[in-house]
C-alpha positions in Angstrom: 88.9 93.7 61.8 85.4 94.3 63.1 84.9 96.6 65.9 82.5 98.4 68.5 81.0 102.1 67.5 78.5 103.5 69.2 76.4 100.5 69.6 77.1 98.4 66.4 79.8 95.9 65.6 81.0 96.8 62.3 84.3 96.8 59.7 87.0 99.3 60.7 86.9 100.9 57.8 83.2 101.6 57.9 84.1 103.7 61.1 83.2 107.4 60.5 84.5 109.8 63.3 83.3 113.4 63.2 85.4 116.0 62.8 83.6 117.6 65.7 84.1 115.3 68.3 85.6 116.5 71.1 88.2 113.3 71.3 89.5 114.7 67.8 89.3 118.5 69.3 90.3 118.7 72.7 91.3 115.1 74.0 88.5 115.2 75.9 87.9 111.6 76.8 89.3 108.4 78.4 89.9 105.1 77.6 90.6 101.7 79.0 93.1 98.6 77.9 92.6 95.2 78.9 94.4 92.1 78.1 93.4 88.8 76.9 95.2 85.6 77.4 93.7 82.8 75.6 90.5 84.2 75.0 90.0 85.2 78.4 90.2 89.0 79.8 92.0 89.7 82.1 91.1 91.3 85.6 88.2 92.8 83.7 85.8 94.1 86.9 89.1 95.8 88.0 89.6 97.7 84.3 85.7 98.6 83.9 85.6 99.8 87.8 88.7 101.9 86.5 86.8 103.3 83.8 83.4 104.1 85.3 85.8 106.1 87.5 88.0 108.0 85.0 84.0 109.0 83.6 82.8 110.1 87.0 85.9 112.7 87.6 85.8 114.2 84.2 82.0 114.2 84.2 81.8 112.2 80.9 77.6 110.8 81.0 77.7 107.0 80.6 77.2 105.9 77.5 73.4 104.6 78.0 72.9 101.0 77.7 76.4 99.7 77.0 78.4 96.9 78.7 81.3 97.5 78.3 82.3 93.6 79.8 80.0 91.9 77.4 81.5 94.7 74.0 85.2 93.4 74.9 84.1 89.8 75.2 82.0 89.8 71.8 85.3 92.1 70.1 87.9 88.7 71.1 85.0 86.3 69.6 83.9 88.2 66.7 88.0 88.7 65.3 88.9 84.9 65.9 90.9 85.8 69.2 90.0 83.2 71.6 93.0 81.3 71.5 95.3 83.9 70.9 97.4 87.1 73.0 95.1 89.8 72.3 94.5 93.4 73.7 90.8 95.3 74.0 90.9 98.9 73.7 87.9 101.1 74.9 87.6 104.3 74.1 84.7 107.2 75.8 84.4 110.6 74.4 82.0 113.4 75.3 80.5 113.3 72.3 80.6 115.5 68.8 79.7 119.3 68.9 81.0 122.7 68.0 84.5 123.3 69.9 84.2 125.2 72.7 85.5 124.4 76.2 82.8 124.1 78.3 80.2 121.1 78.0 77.6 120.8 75.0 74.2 120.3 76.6 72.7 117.2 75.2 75.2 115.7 73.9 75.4 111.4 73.6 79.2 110.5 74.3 81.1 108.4 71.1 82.1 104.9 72.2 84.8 103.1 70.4 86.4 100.1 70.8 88.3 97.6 68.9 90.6 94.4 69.6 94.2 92.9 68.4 96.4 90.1 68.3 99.1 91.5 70.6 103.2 89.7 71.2 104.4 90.1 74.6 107.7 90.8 74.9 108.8 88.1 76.2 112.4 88.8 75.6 112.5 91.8 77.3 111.0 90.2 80.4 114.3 87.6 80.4 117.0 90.1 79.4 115.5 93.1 81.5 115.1 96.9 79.8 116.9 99.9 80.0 114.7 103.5 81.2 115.1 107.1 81.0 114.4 109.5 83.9 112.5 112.8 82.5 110.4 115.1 84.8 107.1 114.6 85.6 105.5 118.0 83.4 102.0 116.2 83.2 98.6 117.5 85.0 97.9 116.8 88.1 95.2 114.0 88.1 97.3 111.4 87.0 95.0 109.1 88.4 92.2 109.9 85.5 93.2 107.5 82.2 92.5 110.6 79.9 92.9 110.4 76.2 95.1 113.5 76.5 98.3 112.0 76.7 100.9 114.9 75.3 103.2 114.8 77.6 103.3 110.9 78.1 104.1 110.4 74.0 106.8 113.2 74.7 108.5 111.1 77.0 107.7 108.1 75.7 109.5 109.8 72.1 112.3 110.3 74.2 113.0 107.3 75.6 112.9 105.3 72.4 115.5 108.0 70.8 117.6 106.9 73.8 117.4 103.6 72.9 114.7 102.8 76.4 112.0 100.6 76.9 110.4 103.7 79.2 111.0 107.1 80.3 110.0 107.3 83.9 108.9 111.0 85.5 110.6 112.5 88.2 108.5 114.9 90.0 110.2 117.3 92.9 113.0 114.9 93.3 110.3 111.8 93.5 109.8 108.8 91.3 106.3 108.9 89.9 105.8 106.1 87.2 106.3 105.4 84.0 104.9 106.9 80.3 102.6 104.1 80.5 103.6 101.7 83.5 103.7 101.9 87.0 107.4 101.8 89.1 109.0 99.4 91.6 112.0 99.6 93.4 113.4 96.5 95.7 115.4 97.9 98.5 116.6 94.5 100.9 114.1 92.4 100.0 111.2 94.9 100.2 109.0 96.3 97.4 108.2 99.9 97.2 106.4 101.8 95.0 104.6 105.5 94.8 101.3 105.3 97.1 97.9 105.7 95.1 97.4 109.4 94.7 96.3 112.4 92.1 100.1 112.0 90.9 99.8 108.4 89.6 97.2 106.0 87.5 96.3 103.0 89.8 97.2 100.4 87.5 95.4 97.0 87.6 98.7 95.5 87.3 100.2 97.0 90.4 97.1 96.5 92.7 97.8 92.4 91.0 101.5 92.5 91.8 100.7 94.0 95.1 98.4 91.2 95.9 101.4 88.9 94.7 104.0 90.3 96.9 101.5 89.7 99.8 101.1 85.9 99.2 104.2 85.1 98.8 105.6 87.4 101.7 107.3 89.6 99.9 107.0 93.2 102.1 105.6 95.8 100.7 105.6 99.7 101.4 103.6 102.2 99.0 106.0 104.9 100.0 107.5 107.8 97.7 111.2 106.9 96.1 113.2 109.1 95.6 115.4 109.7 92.5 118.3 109.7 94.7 117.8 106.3 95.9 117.4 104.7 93.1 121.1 103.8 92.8 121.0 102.1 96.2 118.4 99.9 94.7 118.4 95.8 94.5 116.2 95.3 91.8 113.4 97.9 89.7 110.8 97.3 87.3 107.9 98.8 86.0 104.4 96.8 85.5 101.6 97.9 83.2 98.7 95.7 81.4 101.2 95.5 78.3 103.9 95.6 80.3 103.3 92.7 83.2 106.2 92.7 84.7 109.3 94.5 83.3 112.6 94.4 85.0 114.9 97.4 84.6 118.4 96.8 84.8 119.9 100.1 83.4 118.4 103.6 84.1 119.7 106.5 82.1 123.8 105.3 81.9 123.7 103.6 85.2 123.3 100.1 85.9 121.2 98.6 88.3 122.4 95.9 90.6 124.5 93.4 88.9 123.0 94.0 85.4 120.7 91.2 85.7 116.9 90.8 87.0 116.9 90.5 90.3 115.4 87.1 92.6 112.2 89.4 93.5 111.4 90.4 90.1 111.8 86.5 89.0 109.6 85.3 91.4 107.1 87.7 91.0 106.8 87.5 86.9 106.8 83.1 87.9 103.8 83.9 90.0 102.3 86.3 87.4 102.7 83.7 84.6 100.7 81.3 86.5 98.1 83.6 87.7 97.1 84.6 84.0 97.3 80.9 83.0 95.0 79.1 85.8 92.6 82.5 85.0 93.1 82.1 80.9 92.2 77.7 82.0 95.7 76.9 81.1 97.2 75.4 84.2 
């Protein structure tokens, strides 16, 4: 595998990370994934626009003279990936020096990236997934994609040893999102999900499937849902780069509407599928 560090394409394994780097020390970084459908990446302004945001609130510098676009692209050609599934992983640290908290003065940031063949799970999307509910104990700017992501493998650890797909966070009796998705709920024919805020990431993904419900009239209403509701629900899923378009048809022992994914969530992952095939020049 070759891969991006700090301005040179090289093998993996000729990868040397400091000890010192604050990534390694404090988690003090963020990063970025976007997917690849025959070569193509996917919604890749909407992923770097995320990224030169997540820099900007934790006051990482930008790395100088990298394109991040233009790395990913040359990542998919250089492993042989243009005609396969693949994922791009960016990563941006603040750079190696002695641990202390505050900011070294000086300091270049560490850029890593890398890409890989990736298998959707396509069988999950026809049979739907089960999740776990588990409260919501992470910081509160969500809305940063920070490498520090404790709390998230916590639940995410949890979820697999109940046999989940996800573990979704519950904060003060309200439905966040997932460990690494966004949520959905379909009450009557009308999608809600958790309004953009400090409290959840603004995935690509949603902002996509947002888009979606719009063309095809499906209402939509970025409201809070409550963990009490969710019973009462038609249809939920959860959504995510990875993840497209998940639907979740048990929650914690319960399940939701007849079992099965609902006509909302069907229509939605149709439209999805052909979106990412007329954009990877499939269809």
């Amino acid at each position: 595998m070759i891969v991006y560090f700090n301005g040179e394409f090289v093998p993996r394994a000729a990868v040397s990370i400091s000890p010192d780097d604050r990534g390694f020390l404090l988690g003090d970084g963020v990063y970025e994934v976007i997917r690849s459908y025959n070569g193509r990446l996917f919604a890749l302004e909407a992923h770097l626009k995320r990224l030169e945001y997540s820099l900007q609130q934790t006051r990482i510098e930008r790395p100088a003279g990298v394109d991040f676009g233009g790395v990913a692209e040359e990542l998919i050609r250089v492993n042989g990936l243009q005609d396969a599934d693949a994922l791009v992983y960016l990563q941006v640290t603040r750079g190696v020096a002695p641990r202390k908290h505050a900011f070294p003065p000086d300091t270049p940031p560490t850029v890593y990236a890398f890409a890989a063949p990736f298998e959707p799970p396509r069988e999950k999307w026809r049979s739907g997934v089960k999740v776990i509910l588990v409260p919501d104990i992470r910081w509160l700017r969500c809305d940063v994609k920070s490498i520090s992501l404790l709390p998230n493998v916590l639940a995410n650890q949890q979820a697999k040893e109940n046999d989940a797909y996800e573990a979704v966070f519950v904060r003060n009796g309200v439905v966040t999102e997932g460990s690494h998705t966004n949520f959905c709920a379909v009450f009557d024919g009308r999608l809600f999900t958790h309004p953009k805020s400090p409290y959840i990431l603004p995935g690509i993904t949603r902002d996509v499937v947002l888009d979606l419900c719009r063309n095809l009239n499906i209402p939509v209403e970025e409201y809070p849902i409550l963990e009490k509701e969710l019973p009462d629900a038609d249809e939920l899923m959860v959504t995510g780069t990875t993840t497209e378009i998940m639907p979740v048809v048990q929650v914690n022992g319960w399940t939701v509407g007849d079992g099965q994914p609902g006509p909302v969530t069907r229509k939605l992952q149709r439209a999805f599928d052909a979106l990412t095939k007329r954009k990877a020049g499939l269809a």
